[in-house]
py3Dmol code that shows the C-alpha trace and the ligand (Angstrom):
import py3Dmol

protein = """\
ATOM      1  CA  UNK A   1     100.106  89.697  38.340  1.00  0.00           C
ATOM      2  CA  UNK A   2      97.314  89.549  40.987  1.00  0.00           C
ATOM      3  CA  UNK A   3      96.781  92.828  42.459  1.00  0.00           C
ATOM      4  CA  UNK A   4      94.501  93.456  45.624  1.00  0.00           C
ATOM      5  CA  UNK A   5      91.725  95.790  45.513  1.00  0.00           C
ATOM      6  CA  UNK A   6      92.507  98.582  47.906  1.00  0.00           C
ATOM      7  CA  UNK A   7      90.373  99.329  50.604  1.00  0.00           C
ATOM      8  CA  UNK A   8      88.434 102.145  49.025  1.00  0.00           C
ATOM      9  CA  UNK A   9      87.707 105.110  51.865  1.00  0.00           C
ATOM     10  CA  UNK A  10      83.995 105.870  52.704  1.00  0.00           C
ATOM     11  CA  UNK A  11      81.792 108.383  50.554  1.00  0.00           C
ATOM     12  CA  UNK A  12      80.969 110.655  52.953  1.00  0.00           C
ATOM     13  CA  UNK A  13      79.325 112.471  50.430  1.00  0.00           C
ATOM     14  CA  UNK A  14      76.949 109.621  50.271  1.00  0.00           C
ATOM     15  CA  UNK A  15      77.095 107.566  53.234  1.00  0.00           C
ATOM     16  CA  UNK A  16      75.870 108.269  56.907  1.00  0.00           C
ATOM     17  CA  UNK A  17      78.475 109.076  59.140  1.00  0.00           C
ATOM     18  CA  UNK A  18      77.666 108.044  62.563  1.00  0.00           C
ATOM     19  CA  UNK A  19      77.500 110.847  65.307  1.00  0.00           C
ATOM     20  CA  UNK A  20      80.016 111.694  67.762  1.00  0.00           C
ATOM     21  CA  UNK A  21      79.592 109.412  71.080  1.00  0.00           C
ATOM     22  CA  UNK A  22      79.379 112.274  73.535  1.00  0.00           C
ATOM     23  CA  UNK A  23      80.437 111.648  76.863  1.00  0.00           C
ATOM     24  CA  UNK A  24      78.514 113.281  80.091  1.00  0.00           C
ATOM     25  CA  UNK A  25      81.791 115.705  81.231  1.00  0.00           C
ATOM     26  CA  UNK A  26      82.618 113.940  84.440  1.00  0.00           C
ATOM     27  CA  UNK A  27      82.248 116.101  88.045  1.00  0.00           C
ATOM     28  CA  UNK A  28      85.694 115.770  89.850  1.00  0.00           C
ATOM     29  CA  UNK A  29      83.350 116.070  93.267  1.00  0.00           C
ATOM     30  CA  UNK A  30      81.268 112.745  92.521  1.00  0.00           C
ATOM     31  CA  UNK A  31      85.049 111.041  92.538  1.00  0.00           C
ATOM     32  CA  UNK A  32      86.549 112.794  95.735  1.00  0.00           C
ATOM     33  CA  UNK A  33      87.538 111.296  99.037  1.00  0.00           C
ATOM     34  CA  UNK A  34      87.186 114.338 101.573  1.00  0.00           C
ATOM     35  CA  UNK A  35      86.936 114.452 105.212  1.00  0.00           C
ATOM     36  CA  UNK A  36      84.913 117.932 105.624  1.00  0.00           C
ATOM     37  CA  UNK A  37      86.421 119.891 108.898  1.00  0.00           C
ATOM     38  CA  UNK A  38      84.145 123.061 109.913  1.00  0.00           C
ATOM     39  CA  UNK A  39      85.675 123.385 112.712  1.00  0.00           C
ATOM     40  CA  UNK A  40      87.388 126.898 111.815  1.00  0.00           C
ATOM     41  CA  UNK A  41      84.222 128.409 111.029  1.00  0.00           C
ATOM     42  CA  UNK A  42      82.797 127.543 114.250  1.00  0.00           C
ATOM     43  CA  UNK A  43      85.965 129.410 115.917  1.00  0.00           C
ATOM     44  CA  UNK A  44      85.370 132.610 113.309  1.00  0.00           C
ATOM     45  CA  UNK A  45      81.354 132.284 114.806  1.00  0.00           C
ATOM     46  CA  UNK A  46      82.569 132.357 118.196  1.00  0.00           C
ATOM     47  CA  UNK A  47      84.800 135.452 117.860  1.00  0.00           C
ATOM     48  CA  UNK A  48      82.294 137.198 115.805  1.00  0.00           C
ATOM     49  CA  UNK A  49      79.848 136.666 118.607  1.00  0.00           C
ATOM     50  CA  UNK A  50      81.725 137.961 121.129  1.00  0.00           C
ATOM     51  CA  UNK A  51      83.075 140.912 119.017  1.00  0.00           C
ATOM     52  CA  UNK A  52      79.543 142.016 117.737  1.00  0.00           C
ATOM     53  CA  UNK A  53      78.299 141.754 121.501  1.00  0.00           C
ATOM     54  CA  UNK A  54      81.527 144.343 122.444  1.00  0.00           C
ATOM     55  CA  UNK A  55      80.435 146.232 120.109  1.00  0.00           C
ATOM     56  CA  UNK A  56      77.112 146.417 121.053  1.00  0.00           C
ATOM     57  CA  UNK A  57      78.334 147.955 124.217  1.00  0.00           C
ATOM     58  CA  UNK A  58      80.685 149.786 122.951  1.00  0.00           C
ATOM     59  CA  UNK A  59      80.538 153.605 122.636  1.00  0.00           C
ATOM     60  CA  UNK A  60      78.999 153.477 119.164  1.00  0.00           C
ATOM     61  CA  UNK A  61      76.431 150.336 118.740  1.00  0.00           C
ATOM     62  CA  UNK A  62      76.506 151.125 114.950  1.00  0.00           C
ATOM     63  CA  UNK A  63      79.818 149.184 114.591  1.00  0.00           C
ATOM     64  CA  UNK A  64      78.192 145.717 115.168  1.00  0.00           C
ATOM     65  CA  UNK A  65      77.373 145.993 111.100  1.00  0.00           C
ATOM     66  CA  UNK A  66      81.141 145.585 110.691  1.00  0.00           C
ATOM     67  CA  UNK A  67      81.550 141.994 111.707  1.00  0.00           C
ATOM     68  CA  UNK A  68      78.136 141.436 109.867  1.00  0.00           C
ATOM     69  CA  UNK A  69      79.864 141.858 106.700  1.00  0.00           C
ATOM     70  CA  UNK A  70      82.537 139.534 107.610  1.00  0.00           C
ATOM     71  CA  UNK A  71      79.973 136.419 107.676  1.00  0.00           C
ATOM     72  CA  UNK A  72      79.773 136.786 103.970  1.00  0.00           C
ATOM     73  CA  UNK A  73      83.309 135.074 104.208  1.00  0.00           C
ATOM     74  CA  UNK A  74      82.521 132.806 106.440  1.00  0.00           C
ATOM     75  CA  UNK A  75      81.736 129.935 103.970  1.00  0.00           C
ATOM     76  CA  UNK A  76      85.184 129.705 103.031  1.00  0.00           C
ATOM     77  CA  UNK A  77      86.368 128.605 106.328  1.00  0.00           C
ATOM     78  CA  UNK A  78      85.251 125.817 105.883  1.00  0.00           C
ATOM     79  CA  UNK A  79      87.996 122.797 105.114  1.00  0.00           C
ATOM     80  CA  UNK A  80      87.975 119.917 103.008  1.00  0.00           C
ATOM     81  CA  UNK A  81      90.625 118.009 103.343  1.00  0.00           C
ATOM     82  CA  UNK A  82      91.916 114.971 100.588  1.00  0.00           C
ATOM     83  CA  UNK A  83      91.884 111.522 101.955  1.00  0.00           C
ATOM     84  CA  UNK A  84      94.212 110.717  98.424  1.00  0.00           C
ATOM     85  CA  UNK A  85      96.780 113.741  98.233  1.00  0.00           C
ATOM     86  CA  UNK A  86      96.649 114.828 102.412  1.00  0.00           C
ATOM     87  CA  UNK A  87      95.663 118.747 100.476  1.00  0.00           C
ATOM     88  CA  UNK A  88      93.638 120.827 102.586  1.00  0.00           C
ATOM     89  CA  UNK A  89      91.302 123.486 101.111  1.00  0.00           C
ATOM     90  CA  UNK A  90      88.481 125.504 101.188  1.00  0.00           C
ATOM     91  CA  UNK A  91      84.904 123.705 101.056  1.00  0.00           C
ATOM     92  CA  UNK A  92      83.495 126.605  98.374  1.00  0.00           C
ATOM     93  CA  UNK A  93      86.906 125.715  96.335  1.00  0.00           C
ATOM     94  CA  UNK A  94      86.657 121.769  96.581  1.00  0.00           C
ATOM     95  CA  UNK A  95      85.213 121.574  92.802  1.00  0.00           C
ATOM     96  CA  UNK A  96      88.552 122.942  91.326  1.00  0.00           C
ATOM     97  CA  UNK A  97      90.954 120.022  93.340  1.00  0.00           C
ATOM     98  CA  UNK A  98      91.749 117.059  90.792  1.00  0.00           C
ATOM     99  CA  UNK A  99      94.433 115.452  92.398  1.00  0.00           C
ATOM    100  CA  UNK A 100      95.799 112.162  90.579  1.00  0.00           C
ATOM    101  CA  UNK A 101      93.687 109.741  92.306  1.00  0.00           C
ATOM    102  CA  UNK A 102      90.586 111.914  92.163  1.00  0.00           C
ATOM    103  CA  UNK A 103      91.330 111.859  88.053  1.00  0.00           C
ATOM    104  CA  UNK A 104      91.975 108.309  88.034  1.00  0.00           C
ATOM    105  CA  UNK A 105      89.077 107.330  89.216  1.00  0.00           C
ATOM    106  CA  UNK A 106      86.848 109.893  87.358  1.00  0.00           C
ATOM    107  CA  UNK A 107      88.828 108.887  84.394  1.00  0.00           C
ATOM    108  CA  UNK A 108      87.329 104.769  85.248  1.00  0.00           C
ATOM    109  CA  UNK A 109      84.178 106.417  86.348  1.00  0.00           C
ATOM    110  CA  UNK A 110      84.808 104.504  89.297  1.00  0.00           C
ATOM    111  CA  UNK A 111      83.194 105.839  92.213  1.00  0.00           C
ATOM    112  CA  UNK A 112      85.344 106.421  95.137  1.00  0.00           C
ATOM    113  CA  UNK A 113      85.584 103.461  97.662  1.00  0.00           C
ATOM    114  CA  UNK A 114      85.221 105.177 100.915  1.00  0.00           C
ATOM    115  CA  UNK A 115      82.432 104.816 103.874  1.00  0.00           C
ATOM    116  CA  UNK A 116      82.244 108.334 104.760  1.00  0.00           C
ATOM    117  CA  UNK A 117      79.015 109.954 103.332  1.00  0.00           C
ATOM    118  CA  UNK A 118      79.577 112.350 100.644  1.00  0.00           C
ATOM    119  CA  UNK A 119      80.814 115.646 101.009  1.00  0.00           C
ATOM    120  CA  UNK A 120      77.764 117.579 101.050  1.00  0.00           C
ATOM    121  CA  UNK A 121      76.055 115.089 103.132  1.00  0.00           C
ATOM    122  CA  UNK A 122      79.072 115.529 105.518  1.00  0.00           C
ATOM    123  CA  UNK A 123      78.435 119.158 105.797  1.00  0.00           C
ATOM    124  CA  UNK A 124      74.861 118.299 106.489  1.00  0.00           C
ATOM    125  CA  UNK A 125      75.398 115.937 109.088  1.00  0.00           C
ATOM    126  CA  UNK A 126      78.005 118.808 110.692  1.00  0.00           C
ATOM    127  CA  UNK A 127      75.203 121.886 110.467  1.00  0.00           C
ATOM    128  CA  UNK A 128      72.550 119.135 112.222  1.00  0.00           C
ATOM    129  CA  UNK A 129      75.444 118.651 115.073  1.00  0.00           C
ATOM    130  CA  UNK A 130      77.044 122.129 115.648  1.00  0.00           C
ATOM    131  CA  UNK A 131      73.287 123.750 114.937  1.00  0.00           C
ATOM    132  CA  UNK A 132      71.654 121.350 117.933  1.00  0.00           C
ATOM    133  CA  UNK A 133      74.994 121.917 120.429  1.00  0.00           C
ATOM    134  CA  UNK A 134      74.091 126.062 119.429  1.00  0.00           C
ATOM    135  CA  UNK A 135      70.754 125.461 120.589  1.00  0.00           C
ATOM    136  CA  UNK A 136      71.178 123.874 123.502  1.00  0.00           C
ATOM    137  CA  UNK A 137      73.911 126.234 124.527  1.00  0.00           C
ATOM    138  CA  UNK A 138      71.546 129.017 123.705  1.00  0.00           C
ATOM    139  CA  UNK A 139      68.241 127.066 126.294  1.00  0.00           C
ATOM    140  CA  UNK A 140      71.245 126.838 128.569  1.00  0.00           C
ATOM    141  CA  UNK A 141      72.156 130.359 128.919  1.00  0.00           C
TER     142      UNK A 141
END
"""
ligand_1 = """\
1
ZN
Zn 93.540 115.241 96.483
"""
view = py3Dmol.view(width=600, height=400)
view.addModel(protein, "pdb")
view.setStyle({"model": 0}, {"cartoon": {"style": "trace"}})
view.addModel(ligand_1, "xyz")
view.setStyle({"model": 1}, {"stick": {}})
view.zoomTo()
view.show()
């Protein structure tokens, strides 16, 4: 009778045990396709404008601090919107959307195959734009 040697299990006692491959946690931005829309944030701009300036000549001018305080929210009007799942959100919120295809591809580490800039640089690009069309408006006036 021929028996085989079992496979005897490692010594850890003894032997190195090779350290955990950690993995760099993936960002579920760096693997989004979003179209960045600002365009209800320019509308909230507008309408604070013109209610700070009624307020200004209003019978108390110490009101205009009121729609001061609502700029604080005005980050948050600002869209995103998925080119993958059609969602549309708020720009602040993007890093919390992980749709399937936004995981799929993080999961590959594939980056996403799109020609629009990134996100951020897409906000960029739209504070250059609507920032020179203010300033012109304001020469204008
Ligand atoms: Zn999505």
């Amino acid at each position: 009778m021929d028996a085989s040697p079992r496979p005897t299990p490692p010594d850890l006692e003894f032997e190195a045990v090779p350290a955990p491959i950690r993995l760099r946690p993936s960002d579920p931005t760096e693997h989004q396709r979003v179209v960045v829309n600002p365009f209800l944030a320019v509308l909230a701009v507008l309408a604070w404008g013109e209610l700070t300036h009624r307020l200004i000549d209003g019978p108390f001018p110490p009101l205009f601090v009121l729609p001061i305080l609502g700029l604080i929210f005005l980050p948050l009007l600002v869209q995103f919107h998925c080119l993958d799942c059609g969602r549309t959100g708020s720009y602040p919120l993007r890093s919390r959307h992980a749709c399937p295809g936004v995981l799929a591809r993080s999961r590959l580490a594939e980056a996403p195959r799109s020609r629009l800039p990134s996100a951020r640089g897409q906000l960029i690009l739209w504070a250059w734009a609507i920032g020179s069309v203010g300033l012109l408006w304001l020469v204008a006036a």
